[in-house]
GUFIBA-514478 format. One record per residue: x, y, z of N, C-alpha, C in turn; residue number from 1; residue in one letter. Coordinates in pm, whole numbers. Layout:
residues N
    n.X    n.Y    n.Z   ca.X   ca.Y   ca.Z    c.X    c.Y    c.Z   i aa
      X      Y      Z      X      Y      Z      X      Y      Z NUM  A
...
***
This chain:
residues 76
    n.X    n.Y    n.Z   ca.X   ca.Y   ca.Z    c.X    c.Y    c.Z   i aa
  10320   8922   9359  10305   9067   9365  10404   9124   9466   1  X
  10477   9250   9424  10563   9300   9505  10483   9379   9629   2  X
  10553   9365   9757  10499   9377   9883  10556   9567   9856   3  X
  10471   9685   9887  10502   9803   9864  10580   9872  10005   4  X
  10665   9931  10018  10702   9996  10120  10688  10115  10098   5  X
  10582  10189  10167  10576  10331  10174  10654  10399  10311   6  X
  10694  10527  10203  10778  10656  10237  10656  10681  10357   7  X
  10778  10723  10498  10690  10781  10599  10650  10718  10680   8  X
  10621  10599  10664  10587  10527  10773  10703  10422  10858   9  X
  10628  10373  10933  10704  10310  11042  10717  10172  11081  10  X
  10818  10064  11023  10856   9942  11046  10942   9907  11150  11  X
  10866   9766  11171  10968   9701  11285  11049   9564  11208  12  X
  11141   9572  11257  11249   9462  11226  11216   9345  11312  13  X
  11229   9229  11241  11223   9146  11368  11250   9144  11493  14  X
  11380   9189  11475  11441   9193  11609  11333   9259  11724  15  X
  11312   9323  11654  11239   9435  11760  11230   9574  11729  16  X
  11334   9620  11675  11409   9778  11623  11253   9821  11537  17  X
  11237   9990  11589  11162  10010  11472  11275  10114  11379  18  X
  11249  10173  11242  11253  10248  11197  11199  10312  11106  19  X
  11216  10444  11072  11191  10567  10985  11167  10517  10814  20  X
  11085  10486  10700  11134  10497  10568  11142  10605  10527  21  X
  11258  10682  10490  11266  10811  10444  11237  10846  10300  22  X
  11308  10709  10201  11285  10752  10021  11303  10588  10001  23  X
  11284  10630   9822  11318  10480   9781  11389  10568   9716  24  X
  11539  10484   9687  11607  10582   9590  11646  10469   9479  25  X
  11762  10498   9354  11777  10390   9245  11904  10418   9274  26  X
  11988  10295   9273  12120  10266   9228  12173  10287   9095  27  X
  12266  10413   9119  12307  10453   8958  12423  10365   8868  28  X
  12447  10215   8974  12519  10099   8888  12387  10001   8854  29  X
  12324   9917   8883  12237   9838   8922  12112   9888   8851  30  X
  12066  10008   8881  11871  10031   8865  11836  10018   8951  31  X
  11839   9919   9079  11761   9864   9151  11734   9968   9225  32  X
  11602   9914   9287  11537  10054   9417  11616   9995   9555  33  X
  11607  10090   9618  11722  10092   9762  11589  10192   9839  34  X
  11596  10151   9964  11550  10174  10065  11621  10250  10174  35  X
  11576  10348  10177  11675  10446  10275  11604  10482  10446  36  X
  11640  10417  10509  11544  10414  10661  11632  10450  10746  37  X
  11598  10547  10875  11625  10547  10977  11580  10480  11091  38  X
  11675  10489  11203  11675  10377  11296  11617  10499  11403  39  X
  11520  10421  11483  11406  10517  11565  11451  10498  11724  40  X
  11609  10471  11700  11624  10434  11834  11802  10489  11870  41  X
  11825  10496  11939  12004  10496  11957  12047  10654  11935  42  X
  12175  10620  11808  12218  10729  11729  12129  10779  11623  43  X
  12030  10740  11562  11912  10762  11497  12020  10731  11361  44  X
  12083  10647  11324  12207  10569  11207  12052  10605  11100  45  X
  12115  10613  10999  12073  10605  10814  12068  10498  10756  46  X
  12018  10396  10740  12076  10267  10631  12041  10275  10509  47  X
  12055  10194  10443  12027  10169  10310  12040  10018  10277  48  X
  11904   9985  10228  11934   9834  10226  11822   9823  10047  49  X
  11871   9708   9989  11837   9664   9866  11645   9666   9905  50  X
  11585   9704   9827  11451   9699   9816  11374   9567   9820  51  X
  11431   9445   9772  11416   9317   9786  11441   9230   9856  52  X
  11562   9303   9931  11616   9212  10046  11523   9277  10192  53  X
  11457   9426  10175  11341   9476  10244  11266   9392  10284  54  X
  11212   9330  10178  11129   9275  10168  11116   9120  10215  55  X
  11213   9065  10237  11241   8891  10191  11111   8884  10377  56  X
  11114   8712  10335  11083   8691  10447  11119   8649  10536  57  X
  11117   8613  10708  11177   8602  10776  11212   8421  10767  58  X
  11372   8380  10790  11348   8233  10807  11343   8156  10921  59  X
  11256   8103  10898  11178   8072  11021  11287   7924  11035  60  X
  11369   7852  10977  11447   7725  11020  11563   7822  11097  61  X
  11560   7941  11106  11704   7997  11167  11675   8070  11291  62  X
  11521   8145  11249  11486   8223  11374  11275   8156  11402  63  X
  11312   8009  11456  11173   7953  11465  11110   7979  11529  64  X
  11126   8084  11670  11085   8180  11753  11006   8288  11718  65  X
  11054   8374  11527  10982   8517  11548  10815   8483  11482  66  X
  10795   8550  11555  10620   8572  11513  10591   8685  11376  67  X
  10729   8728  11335  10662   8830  11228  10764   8716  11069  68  X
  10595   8775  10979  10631   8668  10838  10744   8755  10759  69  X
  10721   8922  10784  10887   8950  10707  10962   8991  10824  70  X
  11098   9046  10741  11200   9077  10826  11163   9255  10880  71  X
  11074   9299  10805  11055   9458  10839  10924   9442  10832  72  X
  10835   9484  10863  10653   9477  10928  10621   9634  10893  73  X
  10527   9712  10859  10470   9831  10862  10427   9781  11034  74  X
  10406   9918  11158  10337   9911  11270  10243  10029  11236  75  X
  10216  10113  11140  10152  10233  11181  10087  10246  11052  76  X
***
């Protein structure tokens, strides 16, 4: 089952970073849904990252340290 990312709320990145989900939008080559988030910290930057790659989970043989199972977490 696909893991849902709702518009509006507020994820943390592993790292630590939180940010903004603003939309899901579609790629007018692809279809695919794209994820459009702001960064809740700095220059307040825009990204856009693949909806699936949102989602993946964190690898733990590369980063055996983080305590979170994806790479982006809902906090709120």
């Amino acid at each position: 089952m696909k893991r849902v990312i709702t518009i509006g709320k507020t994820y943390k990145h592993f790292s630590g970073k939180t940010y903004k989900i603003l939309m899901i939008a579609r790629d007018s080559e692809t279809s695919k849904d794209i994820v459009i988030y702001e960064a809740l910290y700095g220059d307040h930057i825009i990204w856009a990252r693949d909806y699936d790659m949102f989602n993946l989970k964190v690898d733990k043989e590369r980063y055996p340290s983080c305590n979170q199972e994806y790479r982006f977490e809902q906090i709120d």
